[in-house]
C-alpha positions, 0 to 999 in steps of 0.5 A, spaced: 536 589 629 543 588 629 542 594 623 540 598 629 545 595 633 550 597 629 547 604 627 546 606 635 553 603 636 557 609 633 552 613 636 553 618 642 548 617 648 545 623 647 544 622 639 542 616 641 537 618 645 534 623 640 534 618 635 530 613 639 526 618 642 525 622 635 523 616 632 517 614 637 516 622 636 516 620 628 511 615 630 506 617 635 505 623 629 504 618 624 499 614 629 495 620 631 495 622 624 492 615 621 488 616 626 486 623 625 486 620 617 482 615 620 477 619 623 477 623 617 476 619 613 469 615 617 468 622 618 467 624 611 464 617 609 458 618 614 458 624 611 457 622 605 453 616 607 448 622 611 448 626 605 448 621 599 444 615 600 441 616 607 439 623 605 436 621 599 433 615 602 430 620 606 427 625 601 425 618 597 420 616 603 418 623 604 416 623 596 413 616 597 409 619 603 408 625 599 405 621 594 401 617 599 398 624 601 397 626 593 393 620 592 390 620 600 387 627 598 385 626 591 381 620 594 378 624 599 377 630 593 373 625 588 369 621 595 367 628 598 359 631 598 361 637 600 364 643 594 367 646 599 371 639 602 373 638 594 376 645 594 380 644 599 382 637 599 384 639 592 388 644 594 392 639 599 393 634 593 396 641 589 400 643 595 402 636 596 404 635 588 408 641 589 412 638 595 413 631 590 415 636 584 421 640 589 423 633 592 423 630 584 428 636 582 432 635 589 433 629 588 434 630 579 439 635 582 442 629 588 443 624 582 449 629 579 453 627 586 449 621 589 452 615 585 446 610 588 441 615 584 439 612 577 437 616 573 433 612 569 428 610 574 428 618 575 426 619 568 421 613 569 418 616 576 417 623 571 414 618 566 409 616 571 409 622 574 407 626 567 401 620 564 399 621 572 399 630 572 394 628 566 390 624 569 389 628 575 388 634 571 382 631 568 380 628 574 379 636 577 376 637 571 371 632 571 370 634 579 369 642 577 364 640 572 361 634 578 362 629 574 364 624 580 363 617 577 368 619 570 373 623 575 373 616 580 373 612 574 379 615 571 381 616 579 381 608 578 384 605 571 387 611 569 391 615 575 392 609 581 396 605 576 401 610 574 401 612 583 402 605 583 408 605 578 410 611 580 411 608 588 414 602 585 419 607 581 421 610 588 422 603 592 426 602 586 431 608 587 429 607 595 432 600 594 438 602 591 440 608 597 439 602 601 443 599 599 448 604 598 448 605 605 448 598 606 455 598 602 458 604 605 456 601 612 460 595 610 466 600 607 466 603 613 466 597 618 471 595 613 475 601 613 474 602 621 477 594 622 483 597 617 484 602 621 483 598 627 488 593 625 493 597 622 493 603 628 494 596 633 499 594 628 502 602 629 501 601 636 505 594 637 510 596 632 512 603 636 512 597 643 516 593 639 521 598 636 521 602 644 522 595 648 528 594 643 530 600 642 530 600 650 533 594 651 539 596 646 540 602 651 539 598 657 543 593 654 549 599 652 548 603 659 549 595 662 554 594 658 558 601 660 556 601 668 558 593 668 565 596 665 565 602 670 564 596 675 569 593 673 574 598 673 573 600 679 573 595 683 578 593 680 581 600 683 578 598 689 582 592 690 588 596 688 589 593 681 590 597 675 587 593 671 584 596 663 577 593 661 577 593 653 570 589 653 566 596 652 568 599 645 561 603 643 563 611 642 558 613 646 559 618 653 560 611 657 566 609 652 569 616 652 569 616 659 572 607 660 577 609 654 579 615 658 579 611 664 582 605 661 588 612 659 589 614 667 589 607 669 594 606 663 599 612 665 598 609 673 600 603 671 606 606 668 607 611 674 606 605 679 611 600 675 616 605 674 616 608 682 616 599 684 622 599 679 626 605 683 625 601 690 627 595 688 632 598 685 633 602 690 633 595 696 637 592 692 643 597 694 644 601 688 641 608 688 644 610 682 637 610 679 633 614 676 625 616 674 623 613 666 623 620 663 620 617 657 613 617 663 609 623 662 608 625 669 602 630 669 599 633 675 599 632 681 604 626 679 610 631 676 610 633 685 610 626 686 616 625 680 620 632 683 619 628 690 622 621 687 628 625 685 629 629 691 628 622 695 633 619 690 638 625 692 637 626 698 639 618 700 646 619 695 647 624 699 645 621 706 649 615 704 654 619 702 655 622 708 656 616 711 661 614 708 665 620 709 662 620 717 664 613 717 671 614 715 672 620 720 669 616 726 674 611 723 681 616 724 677 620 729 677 612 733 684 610 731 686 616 733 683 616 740 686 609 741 693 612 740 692 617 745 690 613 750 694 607 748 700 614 750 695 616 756 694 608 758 702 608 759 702 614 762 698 612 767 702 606 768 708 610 769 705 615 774 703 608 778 709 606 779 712 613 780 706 614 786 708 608 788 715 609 789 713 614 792 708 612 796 714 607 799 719 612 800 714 617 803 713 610 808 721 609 809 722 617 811 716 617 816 718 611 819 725 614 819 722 621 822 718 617 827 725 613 829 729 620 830 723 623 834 723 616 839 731 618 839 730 625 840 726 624 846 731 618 849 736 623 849 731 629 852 731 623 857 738 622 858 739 631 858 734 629 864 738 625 867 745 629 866 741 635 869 740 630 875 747 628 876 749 635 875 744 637 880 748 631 884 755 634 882 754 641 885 756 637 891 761 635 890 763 642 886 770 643 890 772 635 888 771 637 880 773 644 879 780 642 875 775 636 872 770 643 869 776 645 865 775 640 861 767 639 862 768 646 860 770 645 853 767 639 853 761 643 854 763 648 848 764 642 844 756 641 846 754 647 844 756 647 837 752 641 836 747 643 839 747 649 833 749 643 828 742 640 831 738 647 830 740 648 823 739 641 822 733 643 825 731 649 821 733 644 814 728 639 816 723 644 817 724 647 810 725 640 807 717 640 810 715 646 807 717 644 800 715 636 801 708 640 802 710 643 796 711 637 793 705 634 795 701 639 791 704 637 785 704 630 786 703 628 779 708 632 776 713 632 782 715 625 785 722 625 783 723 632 786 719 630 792 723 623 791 729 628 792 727 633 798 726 627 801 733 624 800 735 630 804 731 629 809 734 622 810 741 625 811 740 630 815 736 626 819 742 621 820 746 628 821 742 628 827 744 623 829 751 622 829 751 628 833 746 626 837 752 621 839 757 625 839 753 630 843 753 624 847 760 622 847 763 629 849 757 628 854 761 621 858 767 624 856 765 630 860 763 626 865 770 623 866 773 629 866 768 630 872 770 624 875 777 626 874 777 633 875 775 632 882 782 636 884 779 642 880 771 643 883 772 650 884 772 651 876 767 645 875 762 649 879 762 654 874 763 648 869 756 645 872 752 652 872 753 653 865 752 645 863 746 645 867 744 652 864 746 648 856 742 642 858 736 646 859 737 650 853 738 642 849 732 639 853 728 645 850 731 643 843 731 637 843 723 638 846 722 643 839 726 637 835 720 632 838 715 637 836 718 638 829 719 631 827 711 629 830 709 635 825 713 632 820 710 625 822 703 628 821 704 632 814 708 625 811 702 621 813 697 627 810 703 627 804 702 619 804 694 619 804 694 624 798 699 620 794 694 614 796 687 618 793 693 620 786 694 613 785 686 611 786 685 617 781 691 614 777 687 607 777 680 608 775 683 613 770 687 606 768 679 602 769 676 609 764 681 608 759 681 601 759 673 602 757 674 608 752 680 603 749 674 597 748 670 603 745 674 606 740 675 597 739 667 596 738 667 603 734 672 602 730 669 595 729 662 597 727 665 602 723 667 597 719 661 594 719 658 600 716 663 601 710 662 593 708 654 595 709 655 602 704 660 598 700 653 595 698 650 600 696 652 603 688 652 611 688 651 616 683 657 620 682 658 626 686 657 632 682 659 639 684 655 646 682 
């Protein structure tokens, strides 16, 4: 058992199985042969049996029979009364004795090949047989001549005993076929157990042999599929795990170590790209594959992909480490400019500021001239009133017109002072609307135009007073000059005319100093937007300031994050 074992351990399945297979072959021949043999060996010895002793027993009973009818007819011979009866009988017996004497040569012929036949009881029967031919051919003598008696004597003492011994001669030879039959029988039922004990043996040592042969491959292939098992479930259960339990040559131990082998180099795949990541998660990515690992297959794509990957994250790193140092710059940079911008804005709010107040000032100033110009529009109107009244009392006041004359000319002159006056406010208005549209970049210009404004609003005023003065020194001299009416006539005429042109004046100056009023409020309002503008520029910069903070913040954060990280060193093509 353990011989076999150990011969079919070395062998493949399929050498095995013909081995196994060829020897059941080898043995179903040899059974079959021994049964053939076995046949042929019964077979031969019934043949032997059925022509040796049983065909020799049969020809003896013939003989024995034959010799009965010898004997059967010579009696009738000797007894019968009639010649013709005698003949014939007689020629039965010859017929009989020469049927005996072809038998005795057959069976003197068999005796060469049939042991069971003695010779000398052969010998014997012949003995008997010749003392018996003797007496018998007396006999037939002694009948021819009708000598009954002598031929029955002789028939009685001389030839029945030597039938009889001859009959004795032939159970003898008989006997001893029986008996050989007998011991052929007894081989052959012996030779046939044999056969039957020995085709049992046969048959059980080929059931023995095949339940062995069959459990030795029954327990190889259980052996070989229980490893298969346990490798794939193992795989199944994502472990790469070798199973060295199956160490047979056959095609299941090709197939384990084959599978043991993948496995292995798997193992070896899966080990080192485990080592990568951790690598790789523990912040250094100056790593590479084992190039001691022979990746085959489809796994030098997977080996090229981790090389790709591993580049690909240097570089990525890489890059932002260079993005982070340029958002760094870049947020520094844009804190300095809006820490400029910033105090810019602060500047161009105080500089709105101050001109939003001097804009109040010159509108309240322009609102106070309008109110003086229409007082004086009023006063005009009176002194036109009094001069109505004056002309009247025109011939009392002609030596005072003179001077009212005078008086009057002096007035012209400032009315043309205030109508220049008038002229220069209404450019100063066309460029402080200038001015309004640059407001950013012009308040102190604007600041200028309207310090100008003020004087020539003041200059407006000290001639509106002395327009005035003139007026009630006019007036004096009206009183006075009652003695000159004829010339103040003429004097009021021109005083009435020239009031009436400076009650318009003064009309055109109200209207001009309400358009101005109305522009400086248009201007104050538009100062008003440029500092709400300026103010949420300063809230915008304010929010982009904390950005640039938070960012230049987080920039930080990023390079102390990649300073974690170790990077292979840049290589350059």
């Amino acid at each position: 058992m353990k011989w076999i074992k150990g011969k079919y351990e070395n062998y493949s399945m399929e050498k095995r199985n013909v081995i196994s297979f060829r020897f059941i072959i080898i043995m179903m021949i040899i059974f079959i042969l021994l049964s053939l043999s076995s046949l042929q060996i019964m077979g031969r010895l019934s043949g032997k049996i059925y022509s040796g002793p049983y065909l020799t027993n049969d020809i003896i009973w013939s003989m024995r029979a034959q010799l009965e009818a010898l004997d059967k007819y010579m009696s009738r011979a000797i007894i019968a009364k009639d010649k013709n009866m005698k003949d014939e009988n007689m020629h039965i017996a010859e017929e009989y004795l020469d049927k005996l004497r072809n038998s005795l040569a057959i069976i003197k012929e068999r005796s060469e090949k049939d042991e069971s036949i003695d010779i000398n009881l052969i010998h014997e029967f012949e003995e008997y047989m010749k003392v018996g031919g003797e007496g018998r051919k007396s006999i037939v003598e002694l009948l021819e001549k009708n000598q009954v008696e002598e031929a029955e004597k002789i028939f009685t003492e001389a030839y029945i005993p030597q039938v009889d011994n001859g009959r004795e001669v032939l159970i003898k030879i008989s006997d001893n076929a029986t008996a050989s039959v007998e011991h052929f029988l007894k081989t052959s039922d012996r030779i046939k157990w044999y056969n039957f004990i020995f085709t049992i043996a046969i048959g059980i040592i080929i059931i023995i042999f095949s339940i062995i042969i069959m459990k030795l491959i029954n327990s190889m292939l259980s052996k070989g599929i229980e490893s298969l098992r346990k490798i794939s479930s193992s795989l199944n259960e994502g472990r790469l795990e070798t199973d060295t339990s199956y160490v047979l040559q056959d095609e299941f131990g090709q197939v384990i170590c084959e599978m043991n082998e993948s496995i292995s180099f798997l193992k070896s795949y899966i080990d080192d790209e485990v080592n990568i990541l951790d690598t790789l998660a523990s912040g250094n990515l100056d790593v590479e594959l084992n190039k001691h690992i022979d990746y085959r297959g489809q796994f030098k794509e997977m080996q090229l992909s981790s090389g790709i990957i591993i580049d690909t994250l240097n570089n990525i790193f890489r890059n932002i480490g260079k993005s982070s140092k340029a958002i760094a710059n870049g947020s520094k940079s844009i804190h300095t400019t809006t820490q400029v911008i910033s105090e810019g804005a602060m500047e161009q709010a105080g500089a709105v500021e101050e001109l939003l107040a001097s804009f109040t000032e010159i509108s309240d100033q322009v609102q106070d001239n309008t109110k003086d110009i229409e007082k004086t529009e009023e006063y005009l109107k009176s002194v036109k009133i009094i001069v109505d009244e004056g002309n009247s009392k025109m011939n009392n006041l002609i030596n005072s017109m003179n001077d009212i004359n005078i008086s009057a000319k002096q007035i012209s002159q400032v009315t043309e002072t205030i109508n220049n006056i008038a002229s220069e406010v209404n450019l100063l208005a066309l460029n402080a609307a200038i001015e309004s549209a640059r407001a950013g970049e012009a308040g102190k210009g604007f600041a200028v135009v309207a310090e100008e404004i003020r004087k020539l609003a003041e200059d407006v005023k000290i001639a509106a007073g002395n327009t005035k003065g003139m007026i009630e020194q006019a007036i004096m001299k009206a009183s006075e000059g009652n003695v000159l009416a004829n010339e103040t006539a003429e004097s009021l005429a021109i005083i009435v005319e020239n009031v009436i042109k400076a009650v318009e004046i003064s009309r055109k100056v109200s209207e001009v100093s309400k358009g101005q009023s109305i522009a400086i409020s248009q201007m104050v309002e538009g100062v008003n937007q440029i500092s709400d503008v300026i103010e949420k520029n300063s809230l915008t910069l304010e929010e982009v300031t904390s950005s640039t903070n938070e960012l230049a913040r987080q920039t930080l954060i990023l390079d102390e994050e990649l300073a974690k990280y170790k990077l292979k060193k840049a290589t350059f093509i």
